[in-house]
N, C-alpha and C positions, 0 to 999 in steps of 0.2 A: 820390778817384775809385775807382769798388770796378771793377776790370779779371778779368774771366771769359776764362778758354781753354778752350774743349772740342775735343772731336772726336766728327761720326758717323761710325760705323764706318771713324772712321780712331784711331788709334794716337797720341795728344801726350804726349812725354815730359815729363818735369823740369825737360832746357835748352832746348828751342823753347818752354813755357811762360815761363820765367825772360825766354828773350829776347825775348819777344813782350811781357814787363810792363815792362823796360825801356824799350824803344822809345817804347813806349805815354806812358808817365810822362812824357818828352820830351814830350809836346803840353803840359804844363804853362805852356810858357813864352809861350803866343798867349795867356794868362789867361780861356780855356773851360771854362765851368762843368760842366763836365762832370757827369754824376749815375753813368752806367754805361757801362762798353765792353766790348763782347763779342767775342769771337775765335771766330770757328768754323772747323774745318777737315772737308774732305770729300772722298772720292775723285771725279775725274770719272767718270760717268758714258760717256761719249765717249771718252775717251782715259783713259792711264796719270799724265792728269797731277792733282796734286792743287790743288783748293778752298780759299782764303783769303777769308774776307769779313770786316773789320771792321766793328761797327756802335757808333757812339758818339752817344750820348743825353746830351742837355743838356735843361735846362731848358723851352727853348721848340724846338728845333731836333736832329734828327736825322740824321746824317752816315753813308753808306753805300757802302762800296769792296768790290772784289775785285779777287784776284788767282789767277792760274792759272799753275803749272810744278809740272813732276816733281820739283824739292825745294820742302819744307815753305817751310822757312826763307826763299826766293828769291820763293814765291808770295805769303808773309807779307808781304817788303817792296813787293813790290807793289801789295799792300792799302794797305799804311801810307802810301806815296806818295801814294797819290792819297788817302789821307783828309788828312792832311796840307796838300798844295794846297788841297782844299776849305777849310781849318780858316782857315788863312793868306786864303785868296782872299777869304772872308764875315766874317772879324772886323770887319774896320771898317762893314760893310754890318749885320754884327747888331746893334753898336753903334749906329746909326741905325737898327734895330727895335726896340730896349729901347727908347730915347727916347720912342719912341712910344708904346709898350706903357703905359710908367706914365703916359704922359695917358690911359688909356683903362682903368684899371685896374678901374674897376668892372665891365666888360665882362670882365676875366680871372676876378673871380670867379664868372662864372657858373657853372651846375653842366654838369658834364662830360656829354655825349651818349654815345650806345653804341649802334651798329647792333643791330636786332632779328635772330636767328638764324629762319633759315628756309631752309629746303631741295624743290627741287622738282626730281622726279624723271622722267622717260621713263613708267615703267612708272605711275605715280596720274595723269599723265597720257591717259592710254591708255585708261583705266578709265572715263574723264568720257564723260557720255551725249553723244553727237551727236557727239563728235569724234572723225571717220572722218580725219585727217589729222595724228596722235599720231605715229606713225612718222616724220614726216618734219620732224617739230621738231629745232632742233640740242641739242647737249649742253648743261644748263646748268650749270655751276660755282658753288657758295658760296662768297663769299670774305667773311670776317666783317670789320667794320670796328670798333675801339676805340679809346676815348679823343680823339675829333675835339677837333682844339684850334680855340683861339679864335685868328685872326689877320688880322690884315689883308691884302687881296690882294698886295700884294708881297710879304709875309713866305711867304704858302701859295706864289708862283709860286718864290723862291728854297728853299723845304723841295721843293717837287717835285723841283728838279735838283740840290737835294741828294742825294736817296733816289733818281737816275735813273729816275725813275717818269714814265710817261705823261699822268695824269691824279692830282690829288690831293684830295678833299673837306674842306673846313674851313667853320669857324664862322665866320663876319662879324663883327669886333670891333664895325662902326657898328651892321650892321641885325638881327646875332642870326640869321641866316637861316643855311642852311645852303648854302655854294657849291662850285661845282667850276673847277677853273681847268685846264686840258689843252692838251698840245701837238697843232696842225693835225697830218694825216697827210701832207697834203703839202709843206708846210713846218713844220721844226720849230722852227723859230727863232720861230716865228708863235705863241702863247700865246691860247688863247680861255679866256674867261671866263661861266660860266654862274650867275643868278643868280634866285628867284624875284620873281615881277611882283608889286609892294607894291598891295595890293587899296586 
């Protein structure tokens, strides 16, 4: 498992690297394929206190913590705890999505999708003939998406709360389509599923 530490504009020595690949090493023993795990550190932006996120990539599943204190070291374990629970919490659950995965293997090798990049601005907005109401549009945000995996709806609703994300877009292992699966706004426990209508 190749384990990265960095830091943005923050300062990671020798032994908060060293102890951070320890630790790390230790998820060895849940037998997670791990591929790559990243460490990043950051100052808060809000307070004095520093930024812990580990993000650890496997195969089919991506696993994502933070943690927050004025030391390094303290905010690290933080991270590590909770990626840790996740790791422990889903192993027997991923092992019952590999099962499934190799009856459906033809569907993994499909080829890989990749959002189109596109960018739409306020101002080429503004520019369009007839639209006297450019001003009052909201901000819109590009957020690029890569690498959509192929998975089954359990698999994409468990990688959502893996990644603490809202809403997650994946590939349909049965129907190839592209789906979204997101948690309600007013219940979060409530998981909706969106999927296109087969013509």
């Amino acid at each position: 498992m190749e384990i990265k530490v960095a830091g943005v504009h923050f300062q990671v020595g020798e032994s908060l690297t060293q102890h951070c690949e320890e630790k790390l090493a230790d998820l060895k023993k849940y037998s997670v394929n791990a591929v790559s795990t990243d460490v990043t550190f950051s100052n808060s932006t809000a307070n004095s206190d520093v930024n812990a996120e580990v993000v650890i990539k496997t195969a089919g599943l991506t696993v994502r913590s933070t943690g927050f204190n004025q030391d390094a070291y303290t905010a690290f374990e933080e991270a590590y705890t909770k990626a840790e629970k996740q790791v422990a919490k889903y192993k027997e659950r991923m092992k019952k999505h590999n099962r499934r995965r190799e009856e459906s293997i033809k569907f993994a090798e499909l080829p890989v999708l990749e959002a189109q990049k596109s960018v739409i601005s306020e101002e080429s907005l503004a520019d369009a003939p007839d639209d006297m109401f450019a001003e009052f549009l909201p901000k819109i945000e590009h957020k690029e998406v890569k690498n959509i995996q192929t998975l089954t709806v359990d698999e994409a609703v468990m990688q959502m709360d893996l990644l603490h994300v809202n809403f997650f877009i994946f590939q349909n292992a049965k129907t190839e389509q592209l789906n979204i699966v997101y948690r309600e706004q007013d219940d979060s426990n409530k998981i909706g599923w969106i999927e296109p209508k087969q013509a």
